[in-house]
N, C-alpha and C positions, 0 to 999 in steps of 0.2 A: 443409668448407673453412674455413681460421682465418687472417684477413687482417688488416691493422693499421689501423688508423682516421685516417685524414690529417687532413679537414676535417669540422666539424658546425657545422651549420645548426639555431638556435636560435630557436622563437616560443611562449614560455613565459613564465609571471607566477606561476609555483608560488614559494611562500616557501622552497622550498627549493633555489629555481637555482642562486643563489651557491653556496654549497656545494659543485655540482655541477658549475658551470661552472669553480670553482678544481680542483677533482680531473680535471677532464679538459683545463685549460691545465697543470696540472703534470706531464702526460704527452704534452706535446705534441702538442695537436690543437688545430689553426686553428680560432678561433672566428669565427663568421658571422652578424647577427643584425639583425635592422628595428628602428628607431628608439625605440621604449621601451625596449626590453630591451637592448639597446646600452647605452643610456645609462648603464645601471644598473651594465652590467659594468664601464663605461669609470669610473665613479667609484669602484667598488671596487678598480681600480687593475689591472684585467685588460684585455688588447689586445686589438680586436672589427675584423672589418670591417663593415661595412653591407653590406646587399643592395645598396643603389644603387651600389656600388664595383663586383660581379658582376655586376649585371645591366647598367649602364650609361646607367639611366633613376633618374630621382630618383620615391622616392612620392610617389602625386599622389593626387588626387580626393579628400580627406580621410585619405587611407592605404587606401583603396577598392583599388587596383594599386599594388601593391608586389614580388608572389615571382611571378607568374604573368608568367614568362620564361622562354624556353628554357636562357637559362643557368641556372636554379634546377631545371627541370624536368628537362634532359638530363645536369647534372650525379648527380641521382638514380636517370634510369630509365638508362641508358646499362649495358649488358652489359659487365663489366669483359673478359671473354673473348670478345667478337665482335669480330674484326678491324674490319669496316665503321663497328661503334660508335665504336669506336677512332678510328677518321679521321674517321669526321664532328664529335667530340670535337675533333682534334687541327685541322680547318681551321676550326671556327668560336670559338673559345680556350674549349671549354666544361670548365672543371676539373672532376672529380667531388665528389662531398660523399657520406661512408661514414655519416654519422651525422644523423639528424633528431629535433629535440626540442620537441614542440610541445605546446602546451594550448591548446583551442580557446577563442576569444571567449566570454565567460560568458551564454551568449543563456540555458542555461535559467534560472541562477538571475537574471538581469533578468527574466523570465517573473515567478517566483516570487516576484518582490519590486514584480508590478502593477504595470511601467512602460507607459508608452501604446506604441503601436503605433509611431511615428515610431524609437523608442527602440530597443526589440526590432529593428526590420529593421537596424539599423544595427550591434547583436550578432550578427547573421546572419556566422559567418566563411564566406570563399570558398576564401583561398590558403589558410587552412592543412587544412581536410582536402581539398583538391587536391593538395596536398604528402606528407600524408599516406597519403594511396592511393595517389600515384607510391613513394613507398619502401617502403612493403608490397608492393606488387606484384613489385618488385626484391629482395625482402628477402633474395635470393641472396648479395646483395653491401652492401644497406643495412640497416646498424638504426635501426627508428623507435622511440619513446619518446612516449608518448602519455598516460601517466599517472605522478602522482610518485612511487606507489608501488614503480616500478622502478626509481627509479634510484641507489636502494642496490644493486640487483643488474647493475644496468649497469656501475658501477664495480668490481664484485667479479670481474665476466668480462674487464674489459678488463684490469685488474690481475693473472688470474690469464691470461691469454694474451698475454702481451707486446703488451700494447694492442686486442688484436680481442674478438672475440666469436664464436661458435660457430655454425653456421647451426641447431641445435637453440632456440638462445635465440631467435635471429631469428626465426624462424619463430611462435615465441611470441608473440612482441611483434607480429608479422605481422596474428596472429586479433586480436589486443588492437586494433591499429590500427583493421582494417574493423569492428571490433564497436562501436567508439568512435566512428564515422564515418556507419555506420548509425542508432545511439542519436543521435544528433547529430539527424540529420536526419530522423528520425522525431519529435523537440521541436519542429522546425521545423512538418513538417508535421501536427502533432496540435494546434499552435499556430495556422494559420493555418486548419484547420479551424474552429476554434472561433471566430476573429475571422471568418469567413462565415459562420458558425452552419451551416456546411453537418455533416449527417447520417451523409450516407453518402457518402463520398467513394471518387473511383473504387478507389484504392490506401490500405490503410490499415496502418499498421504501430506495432509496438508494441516498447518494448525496456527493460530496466532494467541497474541494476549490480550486480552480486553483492555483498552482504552478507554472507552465509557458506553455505558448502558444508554440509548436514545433514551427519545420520549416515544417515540414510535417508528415502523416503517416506512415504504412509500404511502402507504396509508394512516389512520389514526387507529385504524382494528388489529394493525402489524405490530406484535411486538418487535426490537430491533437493538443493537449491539454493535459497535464497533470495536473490531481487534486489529491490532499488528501481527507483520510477520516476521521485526525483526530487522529487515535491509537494508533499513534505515534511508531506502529512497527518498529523494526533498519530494516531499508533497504536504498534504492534509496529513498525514499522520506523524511528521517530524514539524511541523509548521507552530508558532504561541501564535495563539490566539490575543489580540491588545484590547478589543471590546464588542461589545454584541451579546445575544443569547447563547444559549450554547446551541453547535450545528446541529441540524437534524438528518437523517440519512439520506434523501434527495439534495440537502447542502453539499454535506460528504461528498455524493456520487459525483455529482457537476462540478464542482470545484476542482475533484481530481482529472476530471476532463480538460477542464478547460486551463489544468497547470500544463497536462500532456501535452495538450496543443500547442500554447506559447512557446514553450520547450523547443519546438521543431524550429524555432527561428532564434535561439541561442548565438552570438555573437555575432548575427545580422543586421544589427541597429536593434532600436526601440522597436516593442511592436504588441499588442493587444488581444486577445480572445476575450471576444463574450458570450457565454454559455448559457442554454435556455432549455432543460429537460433535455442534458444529456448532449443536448445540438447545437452546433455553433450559431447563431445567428447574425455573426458579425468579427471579421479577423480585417487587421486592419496592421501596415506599418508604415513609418514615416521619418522625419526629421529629430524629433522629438515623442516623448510618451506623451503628451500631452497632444500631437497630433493624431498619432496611432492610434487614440483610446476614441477619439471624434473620426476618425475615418472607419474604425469597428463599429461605432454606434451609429453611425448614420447609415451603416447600410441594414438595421431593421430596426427602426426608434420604438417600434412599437413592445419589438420581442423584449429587447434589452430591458425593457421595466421590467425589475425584478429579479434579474439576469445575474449570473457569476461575471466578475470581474478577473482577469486573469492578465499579469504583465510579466514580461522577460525580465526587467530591468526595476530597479528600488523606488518604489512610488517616492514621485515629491510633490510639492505640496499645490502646482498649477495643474497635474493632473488630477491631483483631490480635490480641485474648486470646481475643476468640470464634473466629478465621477458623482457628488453630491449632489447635482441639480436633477436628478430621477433619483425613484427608490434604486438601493442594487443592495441584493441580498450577501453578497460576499465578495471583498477584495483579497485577493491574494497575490504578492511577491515578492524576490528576491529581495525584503528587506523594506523600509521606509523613512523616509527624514521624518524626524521631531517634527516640522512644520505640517508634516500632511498626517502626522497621527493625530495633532492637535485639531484639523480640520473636521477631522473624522468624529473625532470625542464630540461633539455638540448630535449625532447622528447615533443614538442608542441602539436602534436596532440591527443597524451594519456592521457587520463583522469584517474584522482588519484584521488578515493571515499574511505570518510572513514569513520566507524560512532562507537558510543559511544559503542557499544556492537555488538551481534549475535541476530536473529531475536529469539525466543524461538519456537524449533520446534516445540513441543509439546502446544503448547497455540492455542486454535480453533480459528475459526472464520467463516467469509461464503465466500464462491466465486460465481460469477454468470458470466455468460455469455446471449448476445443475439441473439433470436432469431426470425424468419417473426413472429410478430406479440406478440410478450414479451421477456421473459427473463427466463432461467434456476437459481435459487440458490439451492447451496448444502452446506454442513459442509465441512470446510477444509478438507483434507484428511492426519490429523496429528496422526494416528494409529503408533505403531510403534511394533516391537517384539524382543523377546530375546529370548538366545537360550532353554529357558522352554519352550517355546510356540510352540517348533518345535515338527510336528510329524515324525518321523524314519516310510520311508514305505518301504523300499528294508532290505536285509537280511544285505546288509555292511551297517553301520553306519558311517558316517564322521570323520575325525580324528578331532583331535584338532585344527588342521593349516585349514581343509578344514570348517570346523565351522566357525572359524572368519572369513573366506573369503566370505563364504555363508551369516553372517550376513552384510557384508559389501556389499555385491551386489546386495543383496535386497534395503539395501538402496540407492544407486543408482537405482535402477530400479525405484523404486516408481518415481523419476523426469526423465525421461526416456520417451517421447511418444509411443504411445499402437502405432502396439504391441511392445512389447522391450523386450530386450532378453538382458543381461551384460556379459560378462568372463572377471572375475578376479583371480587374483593371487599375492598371496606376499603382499595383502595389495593396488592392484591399480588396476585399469581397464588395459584389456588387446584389449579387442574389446567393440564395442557397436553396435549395432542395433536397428532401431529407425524408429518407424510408418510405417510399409511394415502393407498391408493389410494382409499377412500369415505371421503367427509364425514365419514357416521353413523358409523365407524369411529373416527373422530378422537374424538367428539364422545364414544363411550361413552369410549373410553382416558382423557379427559383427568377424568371423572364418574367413571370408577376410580380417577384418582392422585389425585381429592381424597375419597376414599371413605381412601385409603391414608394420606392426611395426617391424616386425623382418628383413625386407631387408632393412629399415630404419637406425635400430642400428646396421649391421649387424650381425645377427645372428645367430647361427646355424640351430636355428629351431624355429617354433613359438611356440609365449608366449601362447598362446591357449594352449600346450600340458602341462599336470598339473593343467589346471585352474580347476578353478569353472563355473556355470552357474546359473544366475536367470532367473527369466522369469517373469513378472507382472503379467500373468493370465496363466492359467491351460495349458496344451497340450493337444488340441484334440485329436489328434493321436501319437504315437510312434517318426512319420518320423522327428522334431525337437530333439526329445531328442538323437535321432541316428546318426543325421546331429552332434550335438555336442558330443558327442562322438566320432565320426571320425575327428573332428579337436580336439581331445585331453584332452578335460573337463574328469572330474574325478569325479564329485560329481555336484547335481543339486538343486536349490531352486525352490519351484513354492508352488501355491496357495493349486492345488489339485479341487477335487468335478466334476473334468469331468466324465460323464458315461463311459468312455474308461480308466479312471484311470486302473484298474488292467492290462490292455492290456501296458500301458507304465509302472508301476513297473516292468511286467514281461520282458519288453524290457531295463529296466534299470539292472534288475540283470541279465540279460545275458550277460552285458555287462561288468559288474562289477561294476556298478555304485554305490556311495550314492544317496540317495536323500531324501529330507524333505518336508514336506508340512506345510503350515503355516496357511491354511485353512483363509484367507485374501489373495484379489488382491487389483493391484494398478493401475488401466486403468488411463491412463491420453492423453488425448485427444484433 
């Protein structure tokens, strides 16, 4: 059906209204609009009515009730081909309105910019997605316009059908609408969750905006989509892109891994993550980013091809002459010199992400995953420890050098897939091991890649001999903590709280070990 557009109804503060509102008064269509946005038209020299002119009430309450009137309502939902519509239209004077253009009350980003609560409920809109889901539901006969991304294409349809629009478009704009109206009120209530610090709330709903359509998923059979939620957290979804293809969603996932990670050594010095399916293969820090980035890479040269790049501090341009002598699939950080973007530019297919800051590790949030038949949420897992928090269970206590190493390998581990086992040393990963369904598993693989680092660099012997070792969750039994010990570990971190604990203290001081418990894991899964 392709019908002509008489009256629209306007509650929008897009910098692009004017604009839009002159292209659709130059095609005649009565404009309609509450008290702001009025105003704005009427001095740009455009002829508006007021809602209170249609409805016949003036806004009240602070502009609290303003559209929520049957003439704004019935003018919307009213079936242009229902006789009954028709008369009930016709004996109470309710005109129709073909056209609704709204942008809701800015409640999320008042969120986002920490205003107090009085503040926020007063961003809370009512009438305009009540508005909005009466013309979508109608959108038989009505077009709603709910972002200003359309409305280059709004004026393209109505131009190109002697003023209407297509019920194909409509219909478009229909999903736009409830998608918009849903996300809406899922801010709302993820919002006031959080100001009741409640948990688990009866109803929990989650929603973002698309940012770009991939080319596919983890696979090439997967369709796939990247959305925001809004947070405006520094990562991949706040990050410009300077050159490369566009990401793909295993890009996406790693990258945002491997910013997570850096992040945990935030105003520590310079220091490096490089990410490989999700897993670290290398965290490194030093004097310089230019060191950190060669002590992350040498502890797996092999993974690193192909690898996310991930820095605390603003790439320059001696860390861009090292990061170019392998492929690396994405750079990302706090920024970059001119010099090291120019290095990069001769390298088409590497992507250079940079964004305004480090994510804040310590700032929650929720993660959820799906599952047959819902969905898991939990609290981030933004815990962190210092060396207070450690408890001495063996009769040696750590030296000072095997302390920083110990707190340094925890944090690594925590981004580590379960089960995960670290040895570090000097400040860098020496091995890793990552998701083996047994500990000891973890524990020899990661005593192999630094057996593998050392014929790499040639060395005399591996860097395992002197390390550290964390572990994200407890030793069941002795036979891990003995496994490293035989490649060379000196001192151990883990959780602690297994019923076998005194059995591994007494296995660790025969051995000579340290060890700490932190009585916190980090399962990541």
């Amino acid at each position: 059906m392709i019908w002509t557009v008489r009256r629209c109804r306007f509650l929008s503060r897009s910098p692009f209204l004017l604009d839009l509102a002159r292209a659709l008064a130059a095609m005649g269509v009565e404009l309609i609009s509450t008290g702001g946005t009025s105003g704005m038209l009427r001095t740009a020299g455009l002829t508006v009515r007021d809602v209170s002119d249609v409805t016949g009430f003036p806004e009240m309450m602070d502009g609290r009730v303003k559209t929520l009137h049957p003439n704004v309502h019935g003018g919307l939902l009213a079936l242009r081909d229902d006789d009954e519509h028709l008369l009930a239209m016709a004996a109470h004077g309710i005109e129709p309105i073909d056209l609704l253009i709204v942008n809701l009350y800015p409640f999320e980003e008042t969120v986002a910019k920490g205003a107090d609560h009085a503040t926020c409920i007063e961003n809370i809109d009512i009438g305009g997605p009540a508005m909005i889901r009466a013309a979508a539901k109608n959108h038989r006969f009505v077009t709603v316009v709910t972002d200003p991304a359309d409305y280059a294409q709004l004026i393209d349809q109505m131009k190109g059908n002697s003023g209407a629009t297509t019920l194909a478009f409509r219909q478009k704009l229909a999903l736009t609408a409830y998608a918009r109206t849903a996300a809406y009120d899922t801010a709302v209530s993820t919002w006031l969750a959080g100001e009741l610090k409640e948990t688990a709330p009866r109803y929990r709903s989650f929603a973002g905006k698309l940012a770009q359509p991939l080319r596919y998923g983890e696979n090439p059979h997967q369709g796939a989509a990247f959305y925001t939620d809004g947070s405006r957290r520094e990562g991949v979804a706040t990050a410009r892109q300077w050159q490369g293809k566009e990401l793909s969603y295993n890009n996406i996932n790693d990258t945002d891994a491997a910013f997570e990670l850096v992040a945990e050594f935030a105003g520590q010095g310079p220091a490096c993550a490089i990410i490989k399916h999700a897993n670290p293969c290398g965290v490194g820090m030093g004097g310089t980013l230019l060191e950190a980035y060669l002590r992350a890479y040498h502890c797996d040269q092999t993974s690193a091809f192909g690898g996310i790049v991930a820095l605390n501090q603003p790439l320059d341009a001696a860390t861009a002459e090292e990061i170019v002598k392998i492929f690396t699939e994405v750079v990302i950080a706090p920024g970059a010199s001119d010099e090291a973007r120019a290095i990069f530019a001769s390298k088409k297919n590497l992507r250079l992400l940079t964004t305004a800051g480090l994510p804040d590790a310590k700032k929650g949030g929720l993660s959820f995953r799906q599952v047959a038949g819902g969905f898991l949420v939990q609290d981030a897992d933004i815990d962190s420890i210092t060396a207070a928090d450690l408890k001495v269970v063996t009769k040696r206590a750590p030296t000072e050098a095997e302390l920083a190493d110990l707190l340094f390998a925890w944090k690594v581990a925590k981004h580590v897939k379960s089960n995960a086992i670290v040895y570090v040393k000097d400040g860098a990963t020496v091995g890793v091991g990552a998701g083996q369904m047994s500990r000891v598993d973890s524990t020899r693989i990661a005593a192999r890649k630094a057996q593998d680092m050392a014929e790499a660099l040639g060395l005399a012997q591996s860097p395992a001999i002197g390390s550290v070792v964390a572990s994200d969750a407890f030793f069941p039994f002795p036979d891990g903590l003995l496994t490293a010990a035989e490649a060379g570990a000196t001192a151990l971190i883990q959780p602690g709280g297994s019923m076998n604990d005194p059995a591994v203290i007494e296995a660790a001081d025969k051995a000579g070990l340290a060890m700490v418990f932190t009585g916190q894991r980090h399962f990541r899964h």
